[in-house]
BAVOGU-754192 format. One record per residue: y, z, x of N, C-alpha, C in turn; chain. Coordinates in steps of 0.05 Angstrom, whole numbers. Layout:
// BAVOGU-754192
ATOM     nv     nw     nu    cav    caw    cau     cv     cw     cu c
ATOM      Y      Z      X      Y      Z      X      Y      Z      X A
...
END
This chain:
// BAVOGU-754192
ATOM     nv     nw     nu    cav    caw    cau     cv     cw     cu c
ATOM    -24      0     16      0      0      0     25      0     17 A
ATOM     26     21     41     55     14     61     56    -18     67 A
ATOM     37    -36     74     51    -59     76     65    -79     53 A
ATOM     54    -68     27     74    -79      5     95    -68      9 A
ATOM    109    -47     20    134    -33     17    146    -52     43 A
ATOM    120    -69     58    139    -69     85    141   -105     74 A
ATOM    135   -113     60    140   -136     52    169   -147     43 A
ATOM    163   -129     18    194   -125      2    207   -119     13 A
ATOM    212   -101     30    232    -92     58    243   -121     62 A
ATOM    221   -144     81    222   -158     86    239   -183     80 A
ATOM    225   -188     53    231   -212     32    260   -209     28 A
ATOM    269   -190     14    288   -184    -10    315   -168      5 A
ATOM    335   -181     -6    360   -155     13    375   -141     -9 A
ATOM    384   -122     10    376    -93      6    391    -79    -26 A
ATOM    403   -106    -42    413    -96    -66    397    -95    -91 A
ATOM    363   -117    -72    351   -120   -100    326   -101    -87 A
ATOM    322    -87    -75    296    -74    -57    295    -48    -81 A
ATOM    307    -40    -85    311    -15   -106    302    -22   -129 A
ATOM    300    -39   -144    295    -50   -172    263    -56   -167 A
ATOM    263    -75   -142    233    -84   -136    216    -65   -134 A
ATOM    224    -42   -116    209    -20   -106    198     -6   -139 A
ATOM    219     -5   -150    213      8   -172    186     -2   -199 A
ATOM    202    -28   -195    177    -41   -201    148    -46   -198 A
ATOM    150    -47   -175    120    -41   -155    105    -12   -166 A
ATOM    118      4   -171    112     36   -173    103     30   -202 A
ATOM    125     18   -222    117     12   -240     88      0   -249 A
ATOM     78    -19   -234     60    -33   -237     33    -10   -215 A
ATOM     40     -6   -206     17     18   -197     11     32   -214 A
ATOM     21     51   -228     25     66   -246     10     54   -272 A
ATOM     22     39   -280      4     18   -304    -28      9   -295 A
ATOM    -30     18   -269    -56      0   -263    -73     20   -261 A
ATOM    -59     37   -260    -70     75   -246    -88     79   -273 A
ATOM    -73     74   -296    -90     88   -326   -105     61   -337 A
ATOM    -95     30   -332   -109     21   -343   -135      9   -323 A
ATOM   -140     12   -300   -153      6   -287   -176     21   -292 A
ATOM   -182     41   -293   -205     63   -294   -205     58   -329 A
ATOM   -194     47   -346   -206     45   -374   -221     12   -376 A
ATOM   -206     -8   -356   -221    -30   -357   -247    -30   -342 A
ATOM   -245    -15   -324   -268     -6   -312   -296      4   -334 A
ATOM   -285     16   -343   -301     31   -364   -321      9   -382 A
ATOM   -300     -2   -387   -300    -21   -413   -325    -44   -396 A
ATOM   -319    -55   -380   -336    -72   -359   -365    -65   -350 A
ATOM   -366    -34   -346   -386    -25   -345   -406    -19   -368 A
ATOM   -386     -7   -394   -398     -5   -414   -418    -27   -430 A
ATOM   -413    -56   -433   -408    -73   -441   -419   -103   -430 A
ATOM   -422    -93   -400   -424   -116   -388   -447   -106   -363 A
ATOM   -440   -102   -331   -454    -92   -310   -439    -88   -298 A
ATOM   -448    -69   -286   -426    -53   -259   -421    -68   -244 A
ATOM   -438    -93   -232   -425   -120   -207   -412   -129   -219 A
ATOM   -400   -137   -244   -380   -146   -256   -351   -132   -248 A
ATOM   -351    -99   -238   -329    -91   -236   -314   -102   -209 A
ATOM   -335   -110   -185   -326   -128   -163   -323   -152   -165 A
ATOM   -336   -167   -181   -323   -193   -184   -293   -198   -202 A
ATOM   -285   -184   -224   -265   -179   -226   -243   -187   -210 A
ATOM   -239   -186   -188   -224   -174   -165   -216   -209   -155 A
ATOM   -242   -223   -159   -241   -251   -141   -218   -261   -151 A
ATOM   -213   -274   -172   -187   -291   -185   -166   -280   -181 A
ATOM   -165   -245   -176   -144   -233   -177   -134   -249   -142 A
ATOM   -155   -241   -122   -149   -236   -101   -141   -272    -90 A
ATOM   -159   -289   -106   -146   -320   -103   -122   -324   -113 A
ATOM   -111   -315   -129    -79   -323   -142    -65   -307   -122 A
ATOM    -74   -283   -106    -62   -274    -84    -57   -290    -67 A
ATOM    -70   -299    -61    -75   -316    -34    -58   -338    -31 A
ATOM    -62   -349    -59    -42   -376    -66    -19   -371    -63 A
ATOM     -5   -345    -76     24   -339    -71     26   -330    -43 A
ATOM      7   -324    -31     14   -311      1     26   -341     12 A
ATOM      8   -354     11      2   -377     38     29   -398     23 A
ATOM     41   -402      0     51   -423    -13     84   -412     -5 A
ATOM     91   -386    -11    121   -371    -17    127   -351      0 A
ATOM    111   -341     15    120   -315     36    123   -335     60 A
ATOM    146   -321     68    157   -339     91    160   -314    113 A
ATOM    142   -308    137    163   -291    153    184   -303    169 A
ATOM    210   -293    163    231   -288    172    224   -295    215 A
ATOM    234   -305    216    235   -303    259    246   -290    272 A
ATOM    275   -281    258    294   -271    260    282   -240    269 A
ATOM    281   -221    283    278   -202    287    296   -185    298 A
ATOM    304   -160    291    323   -145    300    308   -107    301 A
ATOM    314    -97    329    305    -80    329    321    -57    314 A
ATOM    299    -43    287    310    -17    273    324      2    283 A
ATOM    342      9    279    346     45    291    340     66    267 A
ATOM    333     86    272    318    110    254    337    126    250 A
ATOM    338    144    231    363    167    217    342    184    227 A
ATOM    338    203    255    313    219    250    336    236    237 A
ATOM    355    244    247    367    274    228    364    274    201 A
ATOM    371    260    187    371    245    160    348    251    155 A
ATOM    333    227    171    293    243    157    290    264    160 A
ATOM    297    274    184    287    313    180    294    323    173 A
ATOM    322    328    152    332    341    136    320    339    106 A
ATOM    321    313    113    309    300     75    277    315     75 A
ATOM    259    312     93    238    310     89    231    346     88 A
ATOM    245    360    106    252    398    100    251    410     84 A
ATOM    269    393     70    284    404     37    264    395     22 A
ATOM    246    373     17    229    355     -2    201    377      4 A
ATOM    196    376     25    173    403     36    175    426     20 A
ATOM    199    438     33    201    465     11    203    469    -14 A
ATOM    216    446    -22    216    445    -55    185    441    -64 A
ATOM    172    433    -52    148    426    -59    125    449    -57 A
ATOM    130    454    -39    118    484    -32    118    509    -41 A
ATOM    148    510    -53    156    529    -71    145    525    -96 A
ATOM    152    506   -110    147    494   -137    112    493   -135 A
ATOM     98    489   -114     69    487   -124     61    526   -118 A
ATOM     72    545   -100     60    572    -98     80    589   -110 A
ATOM    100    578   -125    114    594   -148     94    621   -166 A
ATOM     73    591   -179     55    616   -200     38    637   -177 A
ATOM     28    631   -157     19    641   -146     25    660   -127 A
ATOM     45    669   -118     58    689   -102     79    697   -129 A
ATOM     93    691   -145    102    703   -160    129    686   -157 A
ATOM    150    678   -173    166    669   -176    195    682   -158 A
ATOM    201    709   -162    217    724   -149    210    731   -122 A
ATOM    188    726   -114    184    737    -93    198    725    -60 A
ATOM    197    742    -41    206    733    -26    202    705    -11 A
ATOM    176    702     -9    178    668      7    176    655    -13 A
ATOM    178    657    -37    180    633    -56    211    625    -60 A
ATOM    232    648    -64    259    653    -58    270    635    -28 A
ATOM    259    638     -7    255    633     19    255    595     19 A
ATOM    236    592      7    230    566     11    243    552    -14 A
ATOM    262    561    -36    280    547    -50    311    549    -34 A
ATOM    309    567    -25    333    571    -11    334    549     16 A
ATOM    302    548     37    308    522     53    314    502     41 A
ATOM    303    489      9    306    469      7    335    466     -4 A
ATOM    352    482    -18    380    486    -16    393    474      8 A
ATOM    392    490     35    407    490     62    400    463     70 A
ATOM    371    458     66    360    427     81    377    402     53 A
ATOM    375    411     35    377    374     22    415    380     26 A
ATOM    438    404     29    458    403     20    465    391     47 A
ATOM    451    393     70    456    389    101    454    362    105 A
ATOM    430    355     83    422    318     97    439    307     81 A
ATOM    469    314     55    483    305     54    502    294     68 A
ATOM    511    331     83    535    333     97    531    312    135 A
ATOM    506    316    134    495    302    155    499    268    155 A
ATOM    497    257    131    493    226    133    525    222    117 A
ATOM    536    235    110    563    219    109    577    215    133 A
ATOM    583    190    140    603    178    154    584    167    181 A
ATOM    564    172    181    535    156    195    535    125    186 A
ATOM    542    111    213    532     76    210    505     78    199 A
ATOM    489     92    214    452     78    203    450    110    183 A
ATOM    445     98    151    434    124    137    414    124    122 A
ATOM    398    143    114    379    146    100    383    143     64 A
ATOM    405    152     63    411    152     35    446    136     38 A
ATOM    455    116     17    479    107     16    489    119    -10 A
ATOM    517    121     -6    533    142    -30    535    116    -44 A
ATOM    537     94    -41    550     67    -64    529     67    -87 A
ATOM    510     78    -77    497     75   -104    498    103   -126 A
ATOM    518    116   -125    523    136   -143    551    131   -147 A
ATOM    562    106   -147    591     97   -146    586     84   -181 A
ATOM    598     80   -193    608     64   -217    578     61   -228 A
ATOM    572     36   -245    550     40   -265    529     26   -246 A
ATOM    524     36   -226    498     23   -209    474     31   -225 A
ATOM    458     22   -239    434     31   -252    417      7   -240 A
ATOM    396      9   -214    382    -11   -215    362    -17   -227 A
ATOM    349      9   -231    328      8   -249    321     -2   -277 A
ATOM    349      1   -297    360    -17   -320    359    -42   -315 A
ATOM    369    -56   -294    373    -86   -287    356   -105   -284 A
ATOM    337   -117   -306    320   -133   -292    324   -161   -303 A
END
């Protein structure tokens, strides 16, 4: 799945990558509940080698759009990385996560549950204060500017 993200990266610039991405998720997601019921249904109905051949037409209409419309780019330019940016974002996303999953379990008030809402406080309010006014960033403020809704836009 990271090389579909590294595709779209690729293909698409960078005003429509947000809509796509989303899309992609979208379509994961849709495939996540209906995949394991067509499964079902295939097995039920039909034979379990049926659930791998399935796959062939899918994976030929792949192929066709690979080899016909993906074009790599030649052009190459070497990335530079936000590590601050990532390590702040990724701190704050940790502890929120960590907190929020041992909340019921250590107790809500308690001290490292307190502890680790509070890092993720200090860490996400920092990877703000950190990436404003940064050439290379992890997060851009233009998209909380005026009615940017990319996810609306298709």
């Amino acid at each position: 799945m990271p090389i579909a993200f590294t595709i779209i990266f690729d293909i698409f610039p960078p005003e429509k990558r947000g809509k796509l991405t989303g899309l992609f998720g979208a379509v994961f997601g849709a495939s996540s509940v209906l995949g394991p019921l067509l499964g079902a249904y295939i097995t039920e109905y039909s034979s379990w080698h049926w659930i791998f051949y399935v796959n062939v037409p899918i994976g030929i209409i792949s192929l066709f759009f690979i080899w016909n419309y993906y074009k790599e780019s030649p052009n190459t330019q070497e990335q530079k990385i936000d590590w601050g940016g990532a390590a702040t974002l990724v701190i704050a996303v940790i502890s929120l996560m960590f907190a929020l999953e041992l909340g019921g379990e250590y107790g809500w008030s308690s001290s490292p549950i307190i502890g680790l809402f509070a890092s993720f406080v200090v860490f996400f309010v920092s990877f703000f204060f950190f990436e404003k006014g940064r050439k290379i960033q992890s997060f851009h403020y233009g998209c909380l500017k005026g009615d940017y809704l990319p996810l609306l836009r298709f």
